[in-house]
C-alpha positions as a printed Julia matrix, in Angstrom:
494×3 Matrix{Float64}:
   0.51   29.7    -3.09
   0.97   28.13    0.54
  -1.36   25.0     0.95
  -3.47   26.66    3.74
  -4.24   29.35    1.46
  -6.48   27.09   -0.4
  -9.3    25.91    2.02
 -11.08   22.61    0.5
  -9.13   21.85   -2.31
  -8.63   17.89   -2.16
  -5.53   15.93   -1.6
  -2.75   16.29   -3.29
  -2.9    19.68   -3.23
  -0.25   20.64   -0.63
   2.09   18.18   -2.35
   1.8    20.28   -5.47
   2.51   23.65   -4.42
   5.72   21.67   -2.05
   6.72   21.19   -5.41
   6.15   24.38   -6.8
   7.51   26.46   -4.09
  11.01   23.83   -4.37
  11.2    25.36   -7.94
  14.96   24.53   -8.95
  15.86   23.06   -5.39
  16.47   19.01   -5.66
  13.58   17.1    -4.35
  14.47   13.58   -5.68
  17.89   11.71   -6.68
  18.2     8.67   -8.34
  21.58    7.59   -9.39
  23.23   10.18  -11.28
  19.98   11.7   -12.21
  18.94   15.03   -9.76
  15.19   16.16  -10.22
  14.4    19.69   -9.09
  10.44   20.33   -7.89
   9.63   22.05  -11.46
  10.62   18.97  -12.92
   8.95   16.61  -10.78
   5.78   18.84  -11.08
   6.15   18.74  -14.81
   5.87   14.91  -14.54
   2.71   14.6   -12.32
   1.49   17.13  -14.69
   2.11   14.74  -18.31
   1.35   11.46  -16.25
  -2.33   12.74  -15.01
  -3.09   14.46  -18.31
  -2.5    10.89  -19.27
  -4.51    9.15  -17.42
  -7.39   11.94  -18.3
  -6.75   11.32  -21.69
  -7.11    7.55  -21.02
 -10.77    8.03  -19.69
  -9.42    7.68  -16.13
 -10.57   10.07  -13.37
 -12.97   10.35  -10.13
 -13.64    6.96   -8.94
 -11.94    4.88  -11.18
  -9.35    2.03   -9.3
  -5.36    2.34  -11.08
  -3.23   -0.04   -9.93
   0.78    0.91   -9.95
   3.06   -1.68  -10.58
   6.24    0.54  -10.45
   9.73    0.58   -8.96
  11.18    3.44   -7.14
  12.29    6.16   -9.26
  11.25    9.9    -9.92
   8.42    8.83  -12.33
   6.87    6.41  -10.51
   6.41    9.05   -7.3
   5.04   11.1   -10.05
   2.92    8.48  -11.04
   1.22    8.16   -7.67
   0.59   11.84   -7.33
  -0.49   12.3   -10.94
  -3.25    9.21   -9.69
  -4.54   11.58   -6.8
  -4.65   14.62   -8.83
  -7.17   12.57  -11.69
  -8.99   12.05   -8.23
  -8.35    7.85   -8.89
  -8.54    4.92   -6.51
  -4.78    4.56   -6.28
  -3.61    0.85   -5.43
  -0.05    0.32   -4.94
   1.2    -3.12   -6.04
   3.91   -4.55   -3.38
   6.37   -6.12   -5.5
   6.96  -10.19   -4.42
   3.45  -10.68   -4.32
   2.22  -14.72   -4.46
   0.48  -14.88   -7.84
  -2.68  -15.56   -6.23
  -2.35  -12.54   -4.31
  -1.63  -10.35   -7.4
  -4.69  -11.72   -9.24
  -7.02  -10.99   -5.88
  -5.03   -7.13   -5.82
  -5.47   -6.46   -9.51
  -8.88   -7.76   -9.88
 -10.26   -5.32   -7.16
 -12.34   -2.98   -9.34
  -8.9    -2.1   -11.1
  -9.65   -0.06  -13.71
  -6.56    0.33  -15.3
  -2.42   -1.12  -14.42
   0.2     1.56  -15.39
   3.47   -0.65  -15.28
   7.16    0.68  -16.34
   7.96   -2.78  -17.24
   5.42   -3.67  -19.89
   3.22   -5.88  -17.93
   0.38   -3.33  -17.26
  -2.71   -1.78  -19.87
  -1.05    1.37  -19.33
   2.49    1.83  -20.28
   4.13    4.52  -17.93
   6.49    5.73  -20.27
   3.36    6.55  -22.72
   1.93    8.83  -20.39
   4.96   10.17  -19.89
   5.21   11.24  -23.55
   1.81   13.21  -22.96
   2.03   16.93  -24.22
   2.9    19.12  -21.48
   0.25   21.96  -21.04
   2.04   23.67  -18.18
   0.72   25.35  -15.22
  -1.01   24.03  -11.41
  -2.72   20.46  -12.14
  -6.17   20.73  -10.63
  -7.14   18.15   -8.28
 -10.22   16.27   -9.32
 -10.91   14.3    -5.62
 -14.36   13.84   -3.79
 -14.12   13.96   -0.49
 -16.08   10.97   -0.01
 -14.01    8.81   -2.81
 -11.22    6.2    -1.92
  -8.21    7.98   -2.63
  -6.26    4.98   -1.95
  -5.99    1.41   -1.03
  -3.04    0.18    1.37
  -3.19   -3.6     1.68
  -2.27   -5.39    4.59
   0.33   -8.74    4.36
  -2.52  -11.1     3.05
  -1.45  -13.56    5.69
  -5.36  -14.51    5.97
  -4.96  -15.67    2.05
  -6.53  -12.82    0.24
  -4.64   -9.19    1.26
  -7.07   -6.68    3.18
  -7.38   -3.19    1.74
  -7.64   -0.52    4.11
  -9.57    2.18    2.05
  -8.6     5.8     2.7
 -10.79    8.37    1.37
  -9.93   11.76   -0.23
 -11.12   13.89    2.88
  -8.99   11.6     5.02
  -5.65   12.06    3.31
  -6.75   15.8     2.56
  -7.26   15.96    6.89
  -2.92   14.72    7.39
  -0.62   16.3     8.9
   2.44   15.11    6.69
   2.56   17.75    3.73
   1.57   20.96    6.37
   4.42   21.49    8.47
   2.06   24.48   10.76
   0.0    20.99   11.76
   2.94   18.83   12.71
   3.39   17.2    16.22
   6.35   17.82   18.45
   8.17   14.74   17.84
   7.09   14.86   13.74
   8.9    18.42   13.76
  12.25   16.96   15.67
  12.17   14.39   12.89
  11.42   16.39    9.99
  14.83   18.79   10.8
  16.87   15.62   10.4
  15.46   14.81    6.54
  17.76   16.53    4.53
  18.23   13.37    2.4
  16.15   10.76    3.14
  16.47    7.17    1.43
  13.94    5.35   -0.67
  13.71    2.09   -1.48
  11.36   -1.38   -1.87
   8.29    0.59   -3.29
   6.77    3.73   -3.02
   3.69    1.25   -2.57
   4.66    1.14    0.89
   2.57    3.84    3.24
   5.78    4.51    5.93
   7.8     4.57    2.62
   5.28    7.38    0.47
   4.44    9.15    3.65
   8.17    9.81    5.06
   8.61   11.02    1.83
   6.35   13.56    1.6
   7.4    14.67    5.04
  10.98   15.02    3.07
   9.3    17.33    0.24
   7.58   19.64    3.45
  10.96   19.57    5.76
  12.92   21.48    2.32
  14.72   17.28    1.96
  15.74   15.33   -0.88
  14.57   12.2    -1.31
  17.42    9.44   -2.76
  17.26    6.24   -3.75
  19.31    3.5    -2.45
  19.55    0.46   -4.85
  20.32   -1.59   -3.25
  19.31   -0.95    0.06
  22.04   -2.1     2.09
  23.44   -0.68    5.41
  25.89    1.25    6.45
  26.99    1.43    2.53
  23.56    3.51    1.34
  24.33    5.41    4.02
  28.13    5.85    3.62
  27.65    6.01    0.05
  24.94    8.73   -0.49
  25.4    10.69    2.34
  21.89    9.96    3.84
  20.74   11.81    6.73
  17.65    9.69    7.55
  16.14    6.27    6.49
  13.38    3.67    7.61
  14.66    0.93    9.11
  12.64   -2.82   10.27
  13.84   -3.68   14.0
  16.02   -6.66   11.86
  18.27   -4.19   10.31
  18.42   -2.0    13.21
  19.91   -5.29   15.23
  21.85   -6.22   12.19
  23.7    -2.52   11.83
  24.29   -1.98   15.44
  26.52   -5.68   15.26
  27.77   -4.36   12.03
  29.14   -0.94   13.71
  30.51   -2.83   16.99
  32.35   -4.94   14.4
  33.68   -2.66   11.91
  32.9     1.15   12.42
  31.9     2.74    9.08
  31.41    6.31    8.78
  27.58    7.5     9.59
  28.65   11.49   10.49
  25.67   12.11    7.85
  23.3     9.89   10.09
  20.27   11.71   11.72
  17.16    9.49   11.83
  16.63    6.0    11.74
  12.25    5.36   11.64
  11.81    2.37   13.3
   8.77    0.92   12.88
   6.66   -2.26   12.3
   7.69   -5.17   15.12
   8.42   -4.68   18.72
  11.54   -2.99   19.64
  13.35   -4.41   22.98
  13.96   -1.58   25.48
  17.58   -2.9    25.83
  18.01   -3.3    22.28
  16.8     0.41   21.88
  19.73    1.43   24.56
  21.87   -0.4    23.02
  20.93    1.12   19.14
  21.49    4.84   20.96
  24.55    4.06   22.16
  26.36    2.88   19.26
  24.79    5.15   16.79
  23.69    8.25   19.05
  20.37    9.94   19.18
  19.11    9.09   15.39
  16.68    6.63   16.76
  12.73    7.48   16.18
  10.51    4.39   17.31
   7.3     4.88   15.72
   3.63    3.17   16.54
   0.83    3.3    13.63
  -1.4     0.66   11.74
  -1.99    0.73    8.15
  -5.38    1.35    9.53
  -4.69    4.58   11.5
  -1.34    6.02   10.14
   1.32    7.4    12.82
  -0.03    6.81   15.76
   2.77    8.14   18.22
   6.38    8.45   18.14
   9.42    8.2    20.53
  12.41   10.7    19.75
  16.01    9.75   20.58
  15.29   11.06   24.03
  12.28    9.67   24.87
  12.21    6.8    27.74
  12.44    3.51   26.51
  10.01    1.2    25.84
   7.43    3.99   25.73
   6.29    5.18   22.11
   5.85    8.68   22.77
   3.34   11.11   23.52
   0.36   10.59   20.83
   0.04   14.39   19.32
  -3.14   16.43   20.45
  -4.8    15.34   17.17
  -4.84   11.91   17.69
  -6.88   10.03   20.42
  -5.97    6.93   22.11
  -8.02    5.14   24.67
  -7.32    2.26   26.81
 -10.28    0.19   27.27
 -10.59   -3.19   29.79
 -12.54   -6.42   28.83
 -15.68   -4.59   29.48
 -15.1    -2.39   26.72
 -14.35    0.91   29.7
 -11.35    2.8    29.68
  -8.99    2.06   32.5
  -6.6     3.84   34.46
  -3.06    4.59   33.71
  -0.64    2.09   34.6
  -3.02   -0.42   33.76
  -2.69   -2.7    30.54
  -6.17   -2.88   27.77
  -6.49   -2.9    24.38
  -6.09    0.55   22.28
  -8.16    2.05   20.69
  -7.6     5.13   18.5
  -8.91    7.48   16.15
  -6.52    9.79   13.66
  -7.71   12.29   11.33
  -6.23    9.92    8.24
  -7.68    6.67    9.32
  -9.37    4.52    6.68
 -12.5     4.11    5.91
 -12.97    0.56    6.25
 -11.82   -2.74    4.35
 -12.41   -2.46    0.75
 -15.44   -4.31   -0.07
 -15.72   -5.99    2.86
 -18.22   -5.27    5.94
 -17.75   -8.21    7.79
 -14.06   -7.54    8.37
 -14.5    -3.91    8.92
 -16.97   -4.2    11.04
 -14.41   -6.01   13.78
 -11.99   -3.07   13.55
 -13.89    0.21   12.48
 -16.2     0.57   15.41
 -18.25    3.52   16.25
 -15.52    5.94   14.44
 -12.79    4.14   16.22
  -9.8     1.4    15.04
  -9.71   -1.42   17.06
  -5.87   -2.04   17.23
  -5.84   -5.56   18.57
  -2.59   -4.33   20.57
  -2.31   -3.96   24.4
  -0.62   -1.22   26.4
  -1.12    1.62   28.72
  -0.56    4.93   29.95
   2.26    5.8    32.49
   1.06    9.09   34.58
   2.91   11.42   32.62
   0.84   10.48   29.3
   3.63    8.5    27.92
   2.35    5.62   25.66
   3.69    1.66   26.39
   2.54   -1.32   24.12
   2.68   -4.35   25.92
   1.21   -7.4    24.08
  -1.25   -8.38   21.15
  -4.67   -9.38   20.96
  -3.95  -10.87   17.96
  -2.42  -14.76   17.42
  -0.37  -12.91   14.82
   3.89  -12.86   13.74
   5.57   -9.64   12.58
   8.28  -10.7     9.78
  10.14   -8.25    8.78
   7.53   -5.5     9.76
   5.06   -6.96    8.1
   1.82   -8.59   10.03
   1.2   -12.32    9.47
  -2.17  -14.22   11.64
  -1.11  -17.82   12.56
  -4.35  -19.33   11.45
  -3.64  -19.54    8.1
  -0.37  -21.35    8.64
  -1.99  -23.41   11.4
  -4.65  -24.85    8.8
  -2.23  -25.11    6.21
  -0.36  -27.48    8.15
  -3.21  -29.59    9.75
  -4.55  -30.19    6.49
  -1.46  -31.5     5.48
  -0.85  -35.92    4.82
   0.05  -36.9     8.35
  -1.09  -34.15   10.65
  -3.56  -34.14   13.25
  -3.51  -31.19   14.74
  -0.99  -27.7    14.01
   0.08  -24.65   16.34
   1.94  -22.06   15.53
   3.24  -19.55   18.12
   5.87  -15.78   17.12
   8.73  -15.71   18.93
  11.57  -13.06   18.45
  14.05  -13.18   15.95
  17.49  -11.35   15.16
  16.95  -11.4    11.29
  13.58  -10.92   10.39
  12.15   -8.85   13.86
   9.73  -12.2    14.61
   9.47  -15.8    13.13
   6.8   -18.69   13.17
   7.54  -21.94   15.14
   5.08  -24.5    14.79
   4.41  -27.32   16.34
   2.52  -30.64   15.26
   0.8   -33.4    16.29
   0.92  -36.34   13.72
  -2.02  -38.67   12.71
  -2.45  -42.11   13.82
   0.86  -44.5    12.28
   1.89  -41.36   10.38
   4.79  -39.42   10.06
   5.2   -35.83    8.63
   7.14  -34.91    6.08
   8.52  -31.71    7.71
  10.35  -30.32    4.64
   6.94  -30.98    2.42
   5.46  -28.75    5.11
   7.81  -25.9     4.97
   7.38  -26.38    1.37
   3.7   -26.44    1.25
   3.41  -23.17    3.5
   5.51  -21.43    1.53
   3.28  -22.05   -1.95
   0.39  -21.07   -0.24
   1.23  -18.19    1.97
   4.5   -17.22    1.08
   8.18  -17.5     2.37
   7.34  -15.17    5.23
   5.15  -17.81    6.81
   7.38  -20.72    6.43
   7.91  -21.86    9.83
  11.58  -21.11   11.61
  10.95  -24.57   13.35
   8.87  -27.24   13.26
   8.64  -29.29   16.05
   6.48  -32.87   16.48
   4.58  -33.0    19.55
   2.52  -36.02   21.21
  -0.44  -33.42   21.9
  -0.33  -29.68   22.76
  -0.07  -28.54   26.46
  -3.92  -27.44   27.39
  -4.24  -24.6    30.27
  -6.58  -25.25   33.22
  -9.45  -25.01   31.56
  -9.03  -27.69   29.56
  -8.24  -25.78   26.08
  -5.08  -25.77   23.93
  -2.57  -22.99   25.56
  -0.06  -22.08   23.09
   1.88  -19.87   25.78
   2.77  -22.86   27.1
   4.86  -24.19   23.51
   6.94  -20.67   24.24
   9.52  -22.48   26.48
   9.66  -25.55   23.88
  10.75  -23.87   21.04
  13.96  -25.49   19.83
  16.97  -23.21   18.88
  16.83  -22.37   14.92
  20.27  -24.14   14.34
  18.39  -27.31   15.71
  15.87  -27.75   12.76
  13.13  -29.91   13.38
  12.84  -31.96   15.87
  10.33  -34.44   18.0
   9.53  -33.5    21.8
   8.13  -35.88   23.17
């Protein structure tokens, strides 16, 4: 039965009867194994009679620590049918960060490597009864927590409800936007890879079950040869790659005939460097806007005009507002607000934090842009002091007090500036204590215990005192021009 024929029924619903109506068509590769919808169905339905059996259902927080294979997508689905708080564990994760993600009203850790109270492969093995799993879901329950880089020390966890997920777009192809339904013709195999923890990862797949796609894994995921290799017709891609494939084609041209999408998403892409992508490759490039608190946001198609993102769709609403909190004009810059039918909730367990973003039924981006006349969308700058490494959102703060509490430093600022390999990068810049000298590799080192490699500063330059603007305060702007070239490590400006 279509998904639209059955008003109310929670999330996952339209994922299951994707599946069903797939029947013996493909819907997932991995390595020589090819698993047709029945079978995939047939695995959400052993895995959630599994958890059910395990005393797991409405309300109840199951972590996934799982790699990216036909079970574990099974696995996450079979959590949403039991009506669970799903929590997808990012694998890499600082053990202090693990602890803090697993000891968030976790009821339960299915694991396929042992390491969980759940073994998947046990669930698995659960007696299969056949027929349409029912979804259990209340509308008002978290469906799912997606965390955030935990670049502030302890992850955030935007919390997505049932009736939220149920309200998206992604698994009903009559509600898709314009540029969603260019996209979706181009996912006839689509590449998976990292972990299905990941919301652009889950949700592009999903898309790939409701465009009539396959969805392949690429281990490992390396460009052009996943590509080459497995005849891919779509992937995401982090602005890094994107650079890093572009040189690789001028270079050496591999064969990407199959190519048809590339989702780029998660730092800033340069209008030249976009040009420059479409050239070499051809029109396969989708630039994409969204938040882990919102979802998509907009999205530019392959012949959209760079550096715009697109034309938000008609169900999502995006205001500009000034420093007075009113919207402004087109043309002119603000900060975005925006409200999407699958935004979260809020911050799990925690009001204070939520209460800065989720305001009055609308996200607080923390990005600037505007509106050109025509409605197209541009993003122009942060409100944020934050880095993007490799698509993933890192505040400064954190490293900034890291390093001034470090033996021999006075003071710490850290600014982003671009980078060709990870998107963005930290420089940082110190000011040492009185007779002291840093140890600049014990800083690095220290960062990276505490926040992770991602944080580690590019450069780290020693500074008499920080450049202050004309009102007297520290102006970090002004360290832009001062950072050294990465080949230069650190060095002392005097």
């Amino acid at each position: 039965m279509p998904a639209e024929a059955r008003p109310g029924e929670p999330y996952p619903g339209p994922v299951l009867d994707l599946l069903a109506a797939a029947g013996d068509r493909t819907v997932f590769e991995h390595g020589a194994r090819a698993v047709s919808g029945a079978r995939m169905l047939g695995l959400v339905r052993r895995v959630a009679a599994g958890l059910r059996a395990a005393g797991l259902g409405p309300g109840d927080g199951v972590a996934l620590r799982l790699g990216v294979t036909p079970e574990a997508f099974a696995a996450v689905i079979a959590g949403h049918v039991v009506g669970a708080r799903v929590v997808g564990v990012r694998p890499g994760l600082p053990p202090a960060q693990l602890r803090h993600v697993l000891h968030q009203d976790v009821t339960a850790v299915v694991a396929d490597d042992g390491t969980g109270t759940l073994a998947l492969a046990d669930l698995l093995a659960t007696p299969d009864e056949g027929g349409r799993p029912q979804p259990s879901g209340r509308p008002g329950d978290v469906a799912r927590l997606l965390y955030t880089s935990g670049s502030t020390g302890t992850p955030k966890a935007c919390a997505q409800t049932y009736a939220a997920m149920s309200a998206a777009w992604t698994a009903r192809p009559e509600a898709w936007p314009p540029a969603i339904r260019e996209l979706a013709s181009r996912l006839r195999r689509y590449l998976v890879f990292g972990s299905l923890s990941s919301q652009v990862m889950m949700e592009y797949g999903v898309l790939t079950l409701a465009a009539g796609g396959t969805m392949v894994v690429a281990d490992p995921p390396a460009f052009p040869e996943a590509i080459t290799g497995l005849g891919a017709t779509a992937s995401v891609i982090t602005v890094p790659r994107l650079y890093q494939l572009v040189a690789a084609q001028r270079r050496r041209p591999a064969d990407l005939s199959s190519l048809r999408a590339l989702m780029v998403s998660g730092s800033p892409l340069a209008a030249s460097r976009l040009r420059e992508a479409l050239d070499v490759l051809g029109p396969v490039v989708f630039h994409g806007y969204g938040q882990t608190e919102t979802g998509t946001i907009s999205m530019a198609t392959p012949w959209d005009v760079p550096p715009s993102v697109g034309f938000p769709p008609d169900v999502v609403d995006v205001v500009v507002r000034g420093p007075d909190g009113r919207p402004v004009p087109p043309g002119v810059d603000g900060e975005l607000y925006v409200r999407t039918p699958a935004q979260a909730a809020g911050y799990w367990n925690d009001p204070g934090r939520s209460a800065e973003v989720f305001v009055d039924g609308w996200v607080r981006t923390r990005d600037l842009g505007h509106f050109d006349a025509d409605g197209r969308l541009y993003l122009t700058g942060r409100t944020r002091d934050v880095v993007i490494v490799n698509a993933n959102l890192y505040y400064t703060g954190p490293i900034e007090r890291v390093l001034a509490a470090a033996p021999g430093v006075a003071e710490a600022y850290v600014v982003a500036a671009p980078d060709e390999e990870t998107g963005e990068a930290a420089h940082a810049f110190v000011v040492p204590a009185a007779d002291r000298v840093p140890d600049l590799d014990a800083l690095r080192e220290l960062v990276g215990e505490r926040l992770g490699g991602a944080c580690v500063p590019a450069t780290i330059t020693v500074v008499d005192e920080v450049p202050v603007g004309p009102g007297g305060k520290p102006d970090k702007r002004l360290l832009l021009p001062a950072i050294p070239r990465p080949e230069d490590g650190p060095v002392r400006l005097a």
